[in-house]
N, C-alpha and C positions, 0 to 999 in steps of 0.2 A: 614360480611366481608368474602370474600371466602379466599381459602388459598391452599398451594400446599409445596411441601416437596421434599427436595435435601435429598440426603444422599451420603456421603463422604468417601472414605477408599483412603489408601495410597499405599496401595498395588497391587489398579486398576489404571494403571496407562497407558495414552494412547501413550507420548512419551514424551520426554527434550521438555522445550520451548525453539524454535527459534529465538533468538534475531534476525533473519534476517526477522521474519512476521514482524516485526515492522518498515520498511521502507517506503520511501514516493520517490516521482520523480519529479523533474525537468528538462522540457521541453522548449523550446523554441516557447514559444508562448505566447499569449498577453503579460502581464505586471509580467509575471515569474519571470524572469531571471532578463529584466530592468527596472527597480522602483521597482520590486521586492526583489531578493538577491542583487542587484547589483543599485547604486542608490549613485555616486559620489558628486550628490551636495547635500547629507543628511548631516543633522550636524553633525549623528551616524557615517558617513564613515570612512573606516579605507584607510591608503595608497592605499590600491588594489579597492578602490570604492565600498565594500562590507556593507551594514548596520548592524553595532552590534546592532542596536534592534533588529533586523530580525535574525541575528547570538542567540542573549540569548532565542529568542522564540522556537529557531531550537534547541536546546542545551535541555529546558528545554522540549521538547516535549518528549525526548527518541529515537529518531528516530536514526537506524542503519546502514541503504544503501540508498543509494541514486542511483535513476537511470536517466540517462542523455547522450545524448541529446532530447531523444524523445523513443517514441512518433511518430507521424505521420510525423515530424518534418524530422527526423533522414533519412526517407525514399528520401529524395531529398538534403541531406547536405554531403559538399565536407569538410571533417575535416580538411582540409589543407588552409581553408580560417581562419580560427581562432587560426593560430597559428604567430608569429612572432609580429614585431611591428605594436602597432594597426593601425599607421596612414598609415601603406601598405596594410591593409586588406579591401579585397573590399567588397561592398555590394553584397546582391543577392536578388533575388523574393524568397522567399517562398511559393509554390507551395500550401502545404496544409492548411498553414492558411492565405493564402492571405496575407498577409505582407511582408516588408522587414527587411532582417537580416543583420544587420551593421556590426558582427563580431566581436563586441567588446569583447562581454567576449566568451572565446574560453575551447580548451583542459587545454592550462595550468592555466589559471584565475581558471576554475572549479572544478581543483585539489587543491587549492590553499585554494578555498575557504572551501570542506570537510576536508581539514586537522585543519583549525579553528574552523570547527563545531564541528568536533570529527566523523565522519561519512564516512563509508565506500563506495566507487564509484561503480555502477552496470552501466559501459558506454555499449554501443549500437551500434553497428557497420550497417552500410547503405547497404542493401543486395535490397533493393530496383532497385536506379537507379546505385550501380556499384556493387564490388563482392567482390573474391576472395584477388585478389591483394591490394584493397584499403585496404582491415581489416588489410590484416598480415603489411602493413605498418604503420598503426593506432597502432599495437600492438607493432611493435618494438620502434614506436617513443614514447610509452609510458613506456616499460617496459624491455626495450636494456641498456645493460652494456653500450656501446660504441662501435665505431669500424665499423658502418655500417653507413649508408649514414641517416637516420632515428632518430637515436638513439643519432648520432651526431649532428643533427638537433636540436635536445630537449638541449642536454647541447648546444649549441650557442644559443640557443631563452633563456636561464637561471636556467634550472634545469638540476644540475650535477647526480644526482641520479634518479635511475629509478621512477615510480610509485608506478609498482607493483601491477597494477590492475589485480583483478583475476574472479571478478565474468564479464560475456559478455553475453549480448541478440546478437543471432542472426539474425537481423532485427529488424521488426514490424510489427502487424496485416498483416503479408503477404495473411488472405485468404481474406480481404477486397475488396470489387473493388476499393474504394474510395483510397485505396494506390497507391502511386506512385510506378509502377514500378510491382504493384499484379503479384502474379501468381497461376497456380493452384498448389494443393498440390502435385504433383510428381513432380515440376519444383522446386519449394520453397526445398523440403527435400532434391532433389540431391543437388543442391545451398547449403542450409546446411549443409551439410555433407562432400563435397569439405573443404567449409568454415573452420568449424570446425577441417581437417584431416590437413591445413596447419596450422593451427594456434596452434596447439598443439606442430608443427614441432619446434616450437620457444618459445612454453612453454607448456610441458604435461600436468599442474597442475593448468589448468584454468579452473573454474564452466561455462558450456556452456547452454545457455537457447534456446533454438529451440521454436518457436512462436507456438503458438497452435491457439484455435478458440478465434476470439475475444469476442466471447456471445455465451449464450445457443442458441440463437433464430437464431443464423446464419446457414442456411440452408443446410452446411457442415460438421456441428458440427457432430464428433464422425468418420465421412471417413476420413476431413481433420488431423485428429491427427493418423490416424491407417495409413492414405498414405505417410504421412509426418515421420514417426517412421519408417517406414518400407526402408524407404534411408537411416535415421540418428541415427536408435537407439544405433549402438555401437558408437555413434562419441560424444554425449551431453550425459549431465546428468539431466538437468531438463528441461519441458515442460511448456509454458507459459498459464494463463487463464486471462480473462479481464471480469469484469463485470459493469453497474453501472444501480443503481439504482433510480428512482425518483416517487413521487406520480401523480397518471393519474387518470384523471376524478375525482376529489375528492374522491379518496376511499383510504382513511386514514387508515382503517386497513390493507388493501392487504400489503398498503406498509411499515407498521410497522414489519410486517412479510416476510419483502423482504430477511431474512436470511434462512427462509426455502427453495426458489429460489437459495439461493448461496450453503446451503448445498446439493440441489439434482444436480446443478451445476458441484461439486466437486465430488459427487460420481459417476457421469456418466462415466464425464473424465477419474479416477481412471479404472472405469471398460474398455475405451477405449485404456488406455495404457497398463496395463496388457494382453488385449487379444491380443496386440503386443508379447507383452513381453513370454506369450504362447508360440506362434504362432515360435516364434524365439529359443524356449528352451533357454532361455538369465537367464543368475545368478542372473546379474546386475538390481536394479528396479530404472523406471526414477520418479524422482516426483512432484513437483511440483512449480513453479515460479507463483505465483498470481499477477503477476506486473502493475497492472493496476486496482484498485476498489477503488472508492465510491458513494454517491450519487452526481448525475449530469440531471439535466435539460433540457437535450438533445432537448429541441422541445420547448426551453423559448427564450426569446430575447437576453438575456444574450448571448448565442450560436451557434449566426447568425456569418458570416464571413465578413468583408467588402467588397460589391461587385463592387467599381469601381478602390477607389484607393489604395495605397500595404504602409497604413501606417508603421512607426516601433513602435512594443510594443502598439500595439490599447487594450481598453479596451477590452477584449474580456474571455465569460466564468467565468465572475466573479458573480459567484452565491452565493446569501447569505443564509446562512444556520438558518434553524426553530429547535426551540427544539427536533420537531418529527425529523428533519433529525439528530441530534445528536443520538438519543436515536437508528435510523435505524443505523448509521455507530456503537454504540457501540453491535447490535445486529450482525451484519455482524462480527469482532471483537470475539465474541464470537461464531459463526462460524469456521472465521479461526484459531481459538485455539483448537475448536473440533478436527479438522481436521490436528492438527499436526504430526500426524504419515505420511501425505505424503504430505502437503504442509509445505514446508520446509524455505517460503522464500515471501514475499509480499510486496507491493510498493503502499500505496493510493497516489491514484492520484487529486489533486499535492501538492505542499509544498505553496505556497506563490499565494496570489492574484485569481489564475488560480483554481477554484473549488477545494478551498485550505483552510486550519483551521489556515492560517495566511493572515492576508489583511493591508496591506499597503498603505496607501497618498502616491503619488510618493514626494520627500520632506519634505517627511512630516511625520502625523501618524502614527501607526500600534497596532492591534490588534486583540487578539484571538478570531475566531471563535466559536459556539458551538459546533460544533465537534471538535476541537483543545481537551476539556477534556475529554473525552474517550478514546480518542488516548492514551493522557498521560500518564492517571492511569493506562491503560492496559499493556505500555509499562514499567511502573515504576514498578507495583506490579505481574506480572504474571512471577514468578521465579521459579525455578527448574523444577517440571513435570507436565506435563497437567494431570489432575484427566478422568478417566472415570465414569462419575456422573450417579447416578440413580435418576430422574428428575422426580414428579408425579405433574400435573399441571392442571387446567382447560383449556377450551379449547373455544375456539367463532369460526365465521364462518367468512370465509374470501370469496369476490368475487371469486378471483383470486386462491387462495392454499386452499381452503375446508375449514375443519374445524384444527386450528394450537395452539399449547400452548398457553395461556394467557402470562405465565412465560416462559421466555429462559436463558439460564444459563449456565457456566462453572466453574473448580475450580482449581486453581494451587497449587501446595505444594512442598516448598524447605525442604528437608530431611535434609541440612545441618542444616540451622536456624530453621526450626518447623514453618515455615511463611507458614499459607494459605491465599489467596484469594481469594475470590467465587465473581464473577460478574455476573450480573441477570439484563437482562430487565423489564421491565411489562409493556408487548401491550394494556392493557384495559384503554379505552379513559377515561372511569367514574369511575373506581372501584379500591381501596386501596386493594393489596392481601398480606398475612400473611405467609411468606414464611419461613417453620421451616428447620435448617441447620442439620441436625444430623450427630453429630462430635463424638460420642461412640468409631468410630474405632480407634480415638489419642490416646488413652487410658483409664485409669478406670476415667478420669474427664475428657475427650472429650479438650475441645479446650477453650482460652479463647479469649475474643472477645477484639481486638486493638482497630480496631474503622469502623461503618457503615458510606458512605458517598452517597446523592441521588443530580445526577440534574435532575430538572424538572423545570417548569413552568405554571401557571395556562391557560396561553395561549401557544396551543401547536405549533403554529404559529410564535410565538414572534422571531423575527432577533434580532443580537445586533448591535452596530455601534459601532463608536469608542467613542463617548459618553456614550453608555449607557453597555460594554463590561462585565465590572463587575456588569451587573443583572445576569448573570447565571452563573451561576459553581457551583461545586460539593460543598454541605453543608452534615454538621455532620445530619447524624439523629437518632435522641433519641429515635427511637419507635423500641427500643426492649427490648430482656428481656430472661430471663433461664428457659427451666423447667426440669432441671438435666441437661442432654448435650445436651440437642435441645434446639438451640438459634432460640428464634425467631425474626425478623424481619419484619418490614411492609412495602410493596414494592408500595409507590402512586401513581396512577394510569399516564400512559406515562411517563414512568424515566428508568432513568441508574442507575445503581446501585453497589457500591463495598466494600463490606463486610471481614475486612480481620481480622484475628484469629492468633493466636498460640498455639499450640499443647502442650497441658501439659504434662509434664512427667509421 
C-alpha cells in the first residue's frame, strides 16, 4: 500500500474560513425555483408554497448566501414583473433558457423564503439588457427606509422593513457572447463602475461583485479582468470567477484531478487583479467572488435547451451525479479552502434539481444527491483557520495536468475549541493510500482523533435515486490507528474523506 504524509502546525495559517465559500445559487431556470424551492401542491408546502422538505435539506446542507436570480437568467429579467399581486404579473419569454417565466415567485417570495432557510441573499442586478437606473431602483425597493416611490412600493406589496441586502453581483458572465446584452470589457467596466458609484449613493456599505471571466478557457481571460478593473477598481470590492467541470472522453483521471485546473485557475486571476492593483498604486486588494462552480455536463442531453416551444420550468440541466463527481466537487472544495486568503466568497451552482445535490419529484419526492455530502461536511466542520499544510503525496499521470498528487488535502483548526479537520481526496482508481497526519505541533501528545468518515463506492459510477439515496454517504472508518502523534489513516481508493481531531493540551 502506498502512502503520503500531511503535517499540521497551527501557527501556519492561511486565513479565517469564510462562511460565505459555502454558498450555492438559485436561478431561474428549469425546475429550480418551481417544483423545486417552490412547489404549492406539495404536501410539505408551507402558506408561501415553499417545500419544507426542500427547506430541511437546504438548512442541513450549511449553506450561507444564496445567489439569485441568475445567472444567465438575470441578463434579460425586468425585476418589477415579480413584484406585486401574482395574478397581475405577467408572463415573459426567457431568452436564455428558452422558457417562459410566469413570475410567480419574485423579489419578495425569495426573500421570504432565505429568511426560513436561514441564508443570506447574494441578488444580481440586470446590467445586461438595462442599467444604471433599473439597479438603484431594485435597491431602494429592497433596502429603503420609506419615503420614495420604490421603497414605498415594497411596504404596499407587504413588507414594512427593509431587506437589507448587502452582498450584489454586478450582472453576469458579461464577457460571454451567449449573454444577452454581452459587451466587451471597457463597455461592461465603465457600466460597472457607473453602476456601482450610484448605488453606493443609497448605500456606501454594499459588497459589489464585478463579473470576471466566465472560464479559464475563455479567450479573454486575464485582459478581460485587467480592462474591466481598470474602469471599476476603486467602485467594487470583489471580482467574479465561474468554473465547471465534467469528465470528457472517458478519462476518469484528468477529471478527478479537475481541482488542479481550479487552483491554477485561481492563481492566474489573483496575478491578473493585482497587476491591476500595481498598476493603480491602489491600498485596497479586490478578491474574490467564485459564484458559479461545480460539475456540469455541459455537452450531455440533460443540457440542451427546448428548441420550438418556451415551456415554464421544462426539465432541464438535471444531471445526476456519480460517486467520482462527488469525490471531484469535494476535491474542488478543498481547493477553494486552499485559496482562502483571496477567495473570500462561493456559490455552487445550483441548490435544487438544476445540477444541484438536492432533486426533487415535482409533488412529490426529494432527495440528496452524492454531492449534497461534501458540501455538508465541509460546511459543517471547516471552522476557524485554514491550515497551510505541508502535503507529501504520490503522484500518477493525468492526460490533461501531467503528473498530479494521488492525495489532495486541506486542514482547518478552531483555536477556540482545539477542533481540527483534515479533508483528503484519494484520485487512485485501484489503490488504498495510508495517509499519516502528524499532529506533533498541538502539543507534547499531538491531537486526538474524534472520528474518520469515507464516502465511496465500489462503483465509481453509481447515481442514486430517490430509492436508492441512502447507498452513499459518508461512513465511519475504522482503519486507523497511532504511532505516537502520527495518526494514520487509510484513504480507499476514489473517496472523500474527513478526519477530524482535537488538540490536546
Amino acid at each position: 500500500m502506498t502512502s503520503a504524509r500531511l503535517s499540521l502546525d497551527p501557527a501556519f495559517v492561511v486565513a479565517p474560513v469564510s462562511r460565505k465559500t459555502f454558498g450555492t445559487f438559485v436561478e431561474h431556470l428549469g425546475r429550480c425555483v418551481y417544483g423545486g424551492i417552490h412547489d404549492p401542491g406539495h404536501p410539505t408546502a408551507d402558506e408561501d408554497g415553499f417545500r419544507g422538505d426542500v427547506l430541511q435539506y437546504v438548512r442541513d446542507l450549511g449553506i450561507s448566501t444564496v445567489r439569485y436570480p441568475g445567472g444567465n437568467f438575470v441578463s434579460g429579467y425586468r425585476w418589477e414583473d415579480g413584484i406585486g399581486p401574482v395574478e397581475d404579473r405577467p408572463a415573459r419569454k426567457d431568452l436564455a433558457w428558452h422558457s417562459t417565466e410566469p413570475n410567480t415567485v419574485g423579489i419578495d417570495e425569495f426573500m421570504r423564503w432565505t429568511e426560513k432557510a436561514g441564508v443570506e441573499p447574494m441578488m444580481a442586478v440586470n446590467l445586461g439588457t438595462r442599467g444604471v437606473q433599473e439597479a438603484i431602483d431594485l435597491l431602494d425597493y429592497t433596502n429603503g427606509e420609506g419615503g420614495s416611490f420604490h421603497s414605498d412600493l415594497r411596504k404596499k406589496n407587504g413588507t414594512e422593513k427593509p431587506y437589507g441586502i448587502k452582498m450584489w453581483c454586478l450582472g453576469n458572465e458579461m464577457d460571454g457572447p451567449w449573454q444577452i446584452g454581452h459587451k466587451t470589457a471597457k463597455e461592461y467596466g465603465r457600466l460597472a463602475a457607473e453602476t456601482a458609484r450610484a448605488m453606493r449613493l443609497i448605500d456606501p456599505d454594499l459588497t459589489l461583485v464585478a463579473c470576471g471571466s466566465s472560464g479559464a478557457e475563455m479567450p479573454t481571460f486575464g485582459t478581460w479582468e485587467r480592462e474591466v478593473l481598470e474602469e471599476a477598481y476603486d467602485e467594487v470590492d470583489l471580482i467574479s470567477m465561474h468554473a465547471y467541470y465534467w469528465e470528457k472522453d472517458g478519462d476518469l483521471g484528468s477529471f478527478l484531478a479537475s481541482g488542479v485546473q481550479m487552483d491554477a485557475f485561481i492563481d492566474d486571476l489573483v496575478a491578473s487583479v493585482d497587476h491591476v492593483r500595481a498598476t493603480k498604486k491602489a491600498t485596497k486588494r479586490i478578491n474574490i467572488s467564485f459564484d458559479e462552480w461545480n460539475v456540469w455536463y455541459l455537452d450531455g442531453e440533460a443540457s440542451k435547451n427546448p428548441e420550438t416551444e418556451w415551456p415554464v420550468a421544462p426539465v432541464l440541466l438535471e444531471d445526476h451525479y456519480s460517486v467520482a463527481d462527488a469525490v471531484v466537487v469535494g476535491g474542488l472544495l478543498i481547493s477553494l479552502l486552499r485559496h482562502s486568503d483571496r477567495v473570500v466568497s462561493a456559490s455552487l451552482a445550483q441548490l435544487v434539481n438544476v445540477i444541484a445535490p438536492i432533486m426533487t419529484e415535482t409533488g412529490g419526492r426529494s432527495w440528496k444527491q452524492t454531492t449534497y455530502h461534501p458540501f455538508a461536511q465541509a460546511s459543517r466542520f471547516a471552522q476557524g483557520n485554514v491550515l497551510r499544510v505541508e502535503l507529501q503525496s504520490p503522484t500518477y499521470e493525468t492526460a490533461k495536468h501531467g503528473d498530479v498528487p494521488v492525495i489532495d488535502s486541506v486542514a482547518t483548526h478552531d483555536p477556540a475549541s482545539g477542533d481540527v479537520a483534515v479533508f483528503a481526496v484519494n484520485r487512485s482508481q485501484t489503490e488504498s493510500v495510508t495517509i499519516d497526519i502528524d499532529t506533533r505541533s498541538f502539543g507534547p501528545r499531538g491531537a486526538e482523533l474524534v472520528e474518520a468518515t469515507t464516502l465511496r463506492h465500489d462503483d465509481p459510477y453509481f447515481t442514486v435515486t430517490a430509492d436508492t439515496a441512502d447507498q452513499v454517504a459518508p461512513e465511519v472508518n475504522d482503519a486507523t490507528s497511532w504511532d505516537d502523534t502520527v495518526l494514520k489513516v487509510v484513504l480507499p481508493p476514489l473517496s472523500w474523506n474527513v478526519v477530524r481531531l482535537t488538540a490536546t493540551a
